[in-house]
SERO-4910 file (N, C-alpha, C, O; in steps of 0.05 Angstrom, whole numbers):
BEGIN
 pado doro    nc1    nc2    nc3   cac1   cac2   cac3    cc1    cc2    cc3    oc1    oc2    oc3
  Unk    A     17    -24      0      0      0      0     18     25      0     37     27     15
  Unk    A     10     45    -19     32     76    -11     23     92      7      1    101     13
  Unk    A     45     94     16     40    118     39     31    147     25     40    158      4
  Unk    A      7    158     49     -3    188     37     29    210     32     52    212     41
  Unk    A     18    218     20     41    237     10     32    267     11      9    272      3
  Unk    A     47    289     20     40    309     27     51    334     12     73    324     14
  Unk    A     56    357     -2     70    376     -4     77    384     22     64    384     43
  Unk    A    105    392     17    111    418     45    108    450     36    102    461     15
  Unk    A    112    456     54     99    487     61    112    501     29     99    519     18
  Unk    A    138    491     19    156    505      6    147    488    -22    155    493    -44
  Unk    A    141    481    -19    133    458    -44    110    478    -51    112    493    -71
  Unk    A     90    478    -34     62    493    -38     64    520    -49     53    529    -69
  Unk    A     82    533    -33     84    562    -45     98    571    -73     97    592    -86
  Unk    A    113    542    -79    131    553    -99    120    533   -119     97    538   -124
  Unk    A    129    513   -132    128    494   -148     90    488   -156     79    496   -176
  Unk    A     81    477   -139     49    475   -141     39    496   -139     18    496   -150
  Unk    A     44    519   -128     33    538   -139     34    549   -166     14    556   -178
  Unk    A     59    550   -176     66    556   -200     43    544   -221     29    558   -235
  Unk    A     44    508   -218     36    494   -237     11    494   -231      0    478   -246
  Unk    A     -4    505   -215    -29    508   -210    -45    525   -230    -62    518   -246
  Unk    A    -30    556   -222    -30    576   -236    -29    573   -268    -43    584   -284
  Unk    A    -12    558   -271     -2    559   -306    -29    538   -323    -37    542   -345
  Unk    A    -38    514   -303    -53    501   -314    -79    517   -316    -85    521   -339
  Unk    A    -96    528   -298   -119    550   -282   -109    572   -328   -120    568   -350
  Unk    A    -92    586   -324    -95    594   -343    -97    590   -365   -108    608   -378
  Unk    A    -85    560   -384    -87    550   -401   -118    538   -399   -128    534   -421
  Unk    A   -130    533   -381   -150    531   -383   -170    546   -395   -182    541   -416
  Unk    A   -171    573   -375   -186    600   -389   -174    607   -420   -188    620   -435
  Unk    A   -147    596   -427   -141    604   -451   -165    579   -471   -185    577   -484
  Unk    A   -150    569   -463   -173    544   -475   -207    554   -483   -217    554   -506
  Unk    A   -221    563   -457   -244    567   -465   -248    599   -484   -264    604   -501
  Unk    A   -226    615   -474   -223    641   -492   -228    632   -520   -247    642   -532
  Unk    A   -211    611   -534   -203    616   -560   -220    591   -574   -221    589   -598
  Unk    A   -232    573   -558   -252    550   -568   -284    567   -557   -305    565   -569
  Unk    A   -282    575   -544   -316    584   -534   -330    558   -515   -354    554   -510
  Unk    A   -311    545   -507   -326    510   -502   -331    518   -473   -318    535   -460
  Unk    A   -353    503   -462   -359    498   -441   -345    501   -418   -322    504   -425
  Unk    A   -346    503   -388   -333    493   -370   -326    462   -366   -305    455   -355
  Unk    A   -346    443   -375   -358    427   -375   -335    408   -390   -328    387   -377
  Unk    A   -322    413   -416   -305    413   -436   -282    403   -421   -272    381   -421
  Unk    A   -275    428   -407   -249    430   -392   -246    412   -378   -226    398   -378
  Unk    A   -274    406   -356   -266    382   -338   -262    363   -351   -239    354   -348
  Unk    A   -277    350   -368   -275    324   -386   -247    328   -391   -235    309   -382
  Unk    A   -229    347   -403   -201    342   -410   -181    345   -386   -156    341   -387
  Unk    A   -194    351   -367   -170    356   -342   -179    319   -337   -160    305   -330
  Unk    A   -200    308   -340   -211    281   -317   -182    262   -346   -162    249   -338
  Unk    A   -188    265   -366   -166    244   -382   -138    258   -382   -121    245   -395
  Unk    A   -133    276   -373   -112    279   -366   -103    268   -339    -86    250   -335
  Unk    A   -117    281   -320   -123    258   -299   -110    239   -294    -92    239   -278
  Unk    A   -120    212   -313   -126    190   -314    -99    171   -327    -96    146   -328
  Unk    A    -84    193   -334    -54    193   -337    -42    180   -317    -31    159   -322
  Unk    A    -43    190   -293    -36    186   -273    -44    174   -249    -34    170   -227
  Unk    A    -65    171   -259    -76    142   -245    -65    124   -245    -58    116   -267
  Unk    A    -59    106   -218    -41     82   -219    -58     60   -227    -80     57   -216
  Unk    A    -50     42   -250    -67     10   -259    -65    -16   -226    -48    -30   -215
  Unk    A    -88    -11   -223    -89    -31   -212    -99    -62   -223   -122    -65   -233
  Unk    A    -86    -78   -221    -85   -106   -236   -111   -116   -219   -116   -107   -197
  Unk    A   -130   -140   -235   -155   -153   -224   -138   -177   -215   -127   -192   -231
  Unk    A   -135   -180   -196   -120   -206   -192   -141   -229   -171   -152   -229   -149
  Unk    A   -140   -249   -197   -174   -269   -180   -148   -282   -160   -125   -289   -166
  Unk    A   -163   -280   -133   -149   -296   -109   -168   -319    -98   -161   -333    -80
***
């Protein structure tokens, strides 16, 4: 099982914030220049997402 994993204080302010920020605007760029939905966006943030979702294997026991 993985252990929870946390940002630190310095992580938060600097790095994830950054990439927060940069994603948050390509977003709005997104709906600026397509006109699409909010709706749009989530569907492409959820398969992006889903990237990084770990595979868990069906394993019959």
């Amino acid at each position: 099982m993985n252990k929870p994993y946390s940002f630190n204080q310095e992580q938060m302010n600097g790095i994830v914030e950054e990439i927060y920020s940069n994603i948050f605007k390509e977003c709005e760029k997104l709906k600026n220049e397509t006109n699409c939905p909010n709706e749009q966006v989530v569907a492409l943030l959820s398969v992006i997402a889903s990237n990084f979702v770990p595979i868990i294997e069906n394993k019959n026991i």
